[in-house]
BADREN-380247 format. One record per residue (C-alpha): residue in three letters; x, y, z. Coordinates in steps of 0.05 Angstrom, whole numbers, plus 5000, padded with zeros to 4 digits. Example, Ala and Ser with C-alpha at 12.3 -4.5 7.8 and 13.67 -1.06 7.14 Angstrom:
<nodes>
ALA524649105156 SER527349795143 
</nodes>
This chain:
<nodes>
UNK500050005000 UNK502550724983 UNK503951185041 UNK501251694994 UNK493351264991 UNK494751195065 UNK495051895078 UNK489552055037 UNK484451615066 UNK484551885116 UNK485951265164 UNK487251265241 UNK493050875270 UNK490950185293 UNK492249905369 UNK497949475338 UNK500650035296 UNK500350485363 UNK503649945401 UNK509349975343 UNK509850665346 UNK510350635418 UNK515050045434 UNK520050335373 UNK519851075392 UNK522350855462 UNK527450435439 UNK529950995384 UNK529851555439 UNK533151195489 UNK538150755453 UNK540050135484 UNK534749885530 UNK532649285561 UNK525748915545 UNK523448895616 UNK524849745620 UNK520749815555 UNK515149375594 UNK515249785656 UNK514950405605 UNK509150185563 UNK504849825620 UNK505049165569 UNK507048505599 UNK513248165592 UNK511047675541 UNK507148205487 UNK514148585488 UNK518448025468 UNK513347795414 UNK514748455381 UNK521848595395 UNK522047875359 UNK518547995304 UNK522648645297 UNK529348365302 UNK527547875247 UNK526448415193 UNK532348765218 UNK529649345244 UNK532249305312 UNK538449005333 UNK540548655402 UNK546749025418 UNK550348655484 UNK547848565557 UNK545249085615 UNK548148955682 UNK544448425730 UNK541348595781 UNK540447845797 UNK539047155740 UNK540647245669 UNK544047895645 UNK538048315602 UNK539148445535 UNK540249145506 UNK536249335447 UNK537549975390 UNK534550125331 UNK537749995270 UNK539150625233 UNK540450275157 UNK533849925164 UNK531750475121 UNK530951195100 UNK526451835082 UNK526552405041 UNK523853075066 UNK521953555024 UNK520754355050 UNK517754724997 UNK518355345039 UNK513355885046 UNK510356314977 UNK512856945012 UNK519357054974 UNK524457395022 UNK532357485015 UNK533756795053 UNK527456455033 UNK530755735006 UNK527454994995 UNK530654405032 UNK531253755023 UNK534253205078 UNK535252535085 UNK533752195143 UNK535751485176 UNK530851005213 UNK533951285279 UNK531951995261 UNK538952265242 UNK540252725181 UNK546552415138 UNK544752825078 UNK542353595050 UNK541454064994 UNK537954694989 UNK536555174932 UNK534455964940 UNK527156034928 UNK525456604869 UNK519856834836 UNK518156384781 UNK513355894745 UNK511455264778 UNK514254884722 UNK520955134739 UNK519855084819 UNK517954344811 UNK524454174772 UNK528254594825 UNK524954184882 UNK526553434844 UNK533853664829 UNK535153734908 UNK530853124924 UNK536352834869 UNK542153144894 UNK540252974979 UNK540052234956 UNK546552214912 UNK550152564974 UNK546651985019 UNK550051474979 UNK544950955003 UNK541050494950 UNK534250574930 UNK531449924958 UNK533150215023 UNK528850885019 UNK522150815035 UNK518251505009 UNK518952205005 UNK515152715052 UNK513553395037 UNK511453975068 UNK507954505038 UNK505755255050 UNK497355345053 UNK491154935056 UNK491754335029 UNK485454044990 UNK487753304994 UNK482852994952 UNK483653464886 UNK491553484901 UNK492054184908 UNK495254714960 UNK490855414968 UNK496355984990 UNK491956335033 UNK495356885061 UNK501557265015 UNK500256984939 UNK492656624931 UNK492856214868 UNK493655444870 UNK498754924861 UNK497654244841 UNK503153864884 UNK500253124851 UNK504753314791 UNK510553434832 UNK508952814873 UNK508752334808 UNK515552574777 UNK518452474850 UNK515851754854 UNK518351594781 UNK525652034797 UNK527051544862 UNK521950994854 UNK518651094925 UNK512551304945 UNK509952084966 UNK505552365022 UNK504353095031 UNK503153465085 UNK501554205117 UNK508854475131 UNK506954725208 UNK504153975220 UNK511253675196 UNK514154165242 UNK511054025295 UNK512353275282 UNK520153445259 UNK520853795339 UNK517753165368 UNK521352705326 UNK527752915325 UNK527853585358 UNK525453825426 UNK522153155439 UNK528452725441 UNK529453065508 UNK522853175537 UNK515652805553 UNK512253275515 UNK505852955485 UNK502353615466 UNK506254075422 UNK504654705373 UNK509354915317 UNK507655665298 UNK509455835217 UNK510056545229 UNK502856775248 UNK499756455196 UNK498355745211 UNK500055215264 UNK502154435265 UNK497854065334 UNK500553415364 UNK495453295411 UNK496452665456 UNK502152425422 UNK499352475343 UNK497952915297 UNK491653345297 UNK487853345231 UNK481353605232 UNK476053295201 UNK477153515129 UNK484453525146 UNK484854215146 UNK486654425221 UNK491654915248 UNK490255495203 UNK489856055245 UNK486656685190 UNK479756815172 UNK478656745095 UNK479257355065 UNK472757825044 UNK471157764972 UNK472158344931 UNK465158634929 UNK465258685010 UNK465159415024 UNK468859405080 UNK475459065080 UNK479959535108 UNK482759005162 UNK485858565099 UNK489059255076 UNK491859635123 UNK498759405164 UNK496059905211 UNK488859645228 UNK491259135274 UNK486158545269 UNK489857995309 UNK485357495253 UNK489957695195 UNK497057465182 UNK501757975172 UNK506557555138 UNK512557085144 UNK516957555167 UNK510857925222 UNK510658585184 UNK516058805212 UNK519559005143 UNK512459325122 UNK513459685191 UNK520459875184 UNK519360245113 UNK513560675142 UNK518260835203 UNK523061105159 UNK519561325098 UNK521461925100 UNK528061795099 UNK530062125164 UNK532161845229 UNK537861585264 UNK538360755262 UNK542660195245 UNK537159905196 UNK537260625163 UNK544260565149 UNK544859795129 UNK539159985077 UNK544160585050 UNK539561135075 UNK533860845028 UNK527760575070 UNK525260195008 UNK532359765009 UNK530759515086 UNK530658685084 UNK528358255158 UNK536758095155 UNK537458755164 UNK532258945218 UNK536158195244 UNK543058565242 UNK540559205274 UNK537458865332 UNK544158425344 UNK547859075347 UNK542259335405 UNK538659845360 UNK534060135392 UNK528160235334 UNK530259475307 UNK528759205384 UNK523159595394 UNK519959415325 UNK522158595344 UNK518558695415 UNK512058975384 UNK511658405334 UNK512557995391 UNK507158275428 UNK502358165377 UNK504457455366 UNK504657285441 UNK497657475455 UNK495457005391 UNK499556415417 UNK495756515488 UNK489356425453 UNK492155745427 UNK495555565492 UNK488155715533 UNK485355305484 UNK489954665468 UNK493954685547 UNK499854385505 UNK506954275539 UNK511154725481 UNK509755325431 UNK515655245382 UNK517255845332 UNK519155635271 UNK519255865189 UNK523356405202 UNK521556785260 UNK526556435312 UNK531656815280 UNK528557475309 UNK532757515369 UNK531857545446 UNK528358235450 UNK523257825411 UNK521857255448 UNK521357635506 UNK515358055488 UNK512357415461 UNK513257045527 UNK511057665567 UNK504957815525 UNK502556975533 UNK504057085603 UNK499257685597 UNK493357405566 UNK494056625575 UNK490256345645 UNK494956175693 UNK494055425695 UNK495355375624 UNK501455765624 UNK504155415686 UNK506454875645 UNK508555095569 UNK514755225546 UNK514855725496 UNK521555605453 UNK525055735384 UNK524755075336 UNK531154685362 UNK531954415285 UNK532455175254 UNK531155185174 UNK531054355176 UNK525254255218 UNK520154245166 UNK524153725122 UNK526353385177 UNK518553245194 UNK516453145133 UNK521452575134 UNK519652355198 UNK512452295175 UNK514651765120 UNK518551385178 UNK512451445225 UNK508551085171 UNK513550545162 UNK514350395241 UNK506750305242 UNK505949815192 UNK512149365203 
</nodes>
């Protein structure tokens, strides 16, 4: 069965796939372990664990790997995953919003979650003919520098930008560009490039997935996680898996914009009208903002001077640079983005209670003046018992973590079903 047919679907993991998922994301996260600790972890007797480990060992995705210390009989075996069982391609598209830095990644994962290959390519403004050979020549080139052989990898993830309609196989940019892409083309010349099968998936969801995965979750218990893309849209593991929705739509976090006979649209216009219900863009509007502090050309700043005295030259690297330096407008125009943001993600965190906000796409490049004001304006408006417990933190994979959970998701599927 495809992962790809899988995906669409639309099935729910089974209690045996859960119990896969379970048993082999303990043994991946904590490397060398004993049957008897994974029994005492998962509340499943003795005798169901070793049926699986078996059954595991004999298709060689976990190996036995020498002996624990007694503590009285027969010395436990130690158990780790094998990482050449197999591997995944992820696949970030990145976001429509074209910005100095904006790139597309591609990784390759192994079975234990590490990344032993990369390529990226600068994103531009171009034709989606163009794009899609773009995005299969670093697909390509991440497998040539994996060196591994293609009976090993077992599908390609990817993770794309919008609303994603996944029974006519299209993606709906709903905030910068509009418009539709058809990602089934892309999907078929992948599959026929590296003879594997394709899922796609919202890019905050493989995220979110990426930071439990193989980011923030390695180290921690957290079961209940939100990835932020900007202020756009948002990836939800809720209880350990992914949230969907029922039309597989969840985590958006706009309203759809008015049509263009509605008389009164002036809070999709205006920078300035400050509806906390419309996206002000990957980078937060803080270029936008930047331009109409300077517009007139006068002022003293660091941005101001990286931009040659011309506001309509300022780029987010710059506003970046400035704020490093301890500019004062640059910090003060990082801390109101933050402020805006913050009281959005304590909506989210009242509603979901989840253990982590992570800030990805971007926006955990933004510096500390940043997530200050977006920590002090959740601790403003969230309700103290939900707040208690979240951690509110940058993405711990940086530009990767979209590809990385992209490729995670095509693992996740194969764990399941072995």
């Amino acid at each position: 069965m495809a992962i790809r047919e899988r995906v669409l679907r639309g099935d729910r993991f089974t209690e045996k796939e859960r119990r896969n998922l379970a048993i082999l994301d303990i043994i991946r996260r904590t490397r060398q372990i004993s049957r008897a600790e994974i029994s005492k972890i998962t509340h499943l007797n003795i005798v169901t664990i070793s049926n699986y480990i078996d059954d595991y060992i004999a298709k060689g995705l976990v190996l036995e790997r020498g002996y624990d210390v007694s503590t009285g009989g027969r010395r436990p075996e130690l158990l780790d995953l094998n990482p050449k069982y197999g591997y995944a391609i992820g696949i970030d598209l990145g976001s429509p919003h074209i910005m100095e830095d904006s790139c597309a990644i591609a990784v390759v994962i192994d079975a234990a979650g590490k990344i032993v290959a990369k390529a990226k390519i600068k994103k531009e403004e171009e034709s989606q003919d163009k794009f899609t050979e773009k995005i299969r020549g670093i697909a390509r080139d991440a497998f040539d520098k994996a060196g591994i052989d293609k009976e090993r990898l077992k599908g390609i993830g990817i993770g794309s930008w919008g609303v994603l309609d996944r029974y006519k196989g299209v993606v709906r940019y709903a905030v910068e560009k509009g418009g539709l892409f058809n990602y089934t083309n892309l999907q078929s010349l992948l599959e026929r490039d590296l003879d594997a099968p394709t899922l796609v998936e919202h890019d905050a969801t493989a995220g979110a997935l990426g930071e439990k995965w193989m980011g923030l979750g390695l180290n921690t218990e957290a079961e209940n996680i939100i990835y932020m893309c900007s202020d756009s849209s948002s990836g939800l593991i809720l209880n350990g898996e992914i949230y969907y929705g029922a039309s597989k739509s969840a985590g958006e976090l706009n309203l759809n914009p008015p049509s263009p006979e509605c008389k009164d649209n002036n809070c999709w216009a205006t920078y300035e009208h400050g509806c906390g219900f419309r996206s002000r863009g990957i980078d937060l509007g803080i270029v936008q903002r930047a331009k109409l502090l300077f517009k007139d050309g006068k002022g003293s700043s660091k941005i101001l001077d990286l931009a040659g005295g011309n506001p309509e030259k300022i780029t987010l690297k710059m506003v970046i640079a400035a704020a490093a330096a301890e500019d004062k407008a640059a910090m003060t125009l990082f801390a109101e983005a933050g402020d805006y943001l913050g009281s959005k993600i304590a909506f989210l965190i009242n509603l979901f209670n989840p253990d982590a906000v992570v800030m990805g796409r971007g926006i955990e490049k933004f510096g500390e003046a940043f997530m200050t004001a977006v920590r002090s304006a959740a601790k403003k408006w969230a309700y103290e018992e939900t707040l208690k417990i979240v951690r509110i933190v940058p993405t711990s994979l940086e530009e990767d973590s979209i590809a990385c959970g992209a490729a995670a998701l095509v693992m996740q599927q194969v764990f399941a079903r072995i």
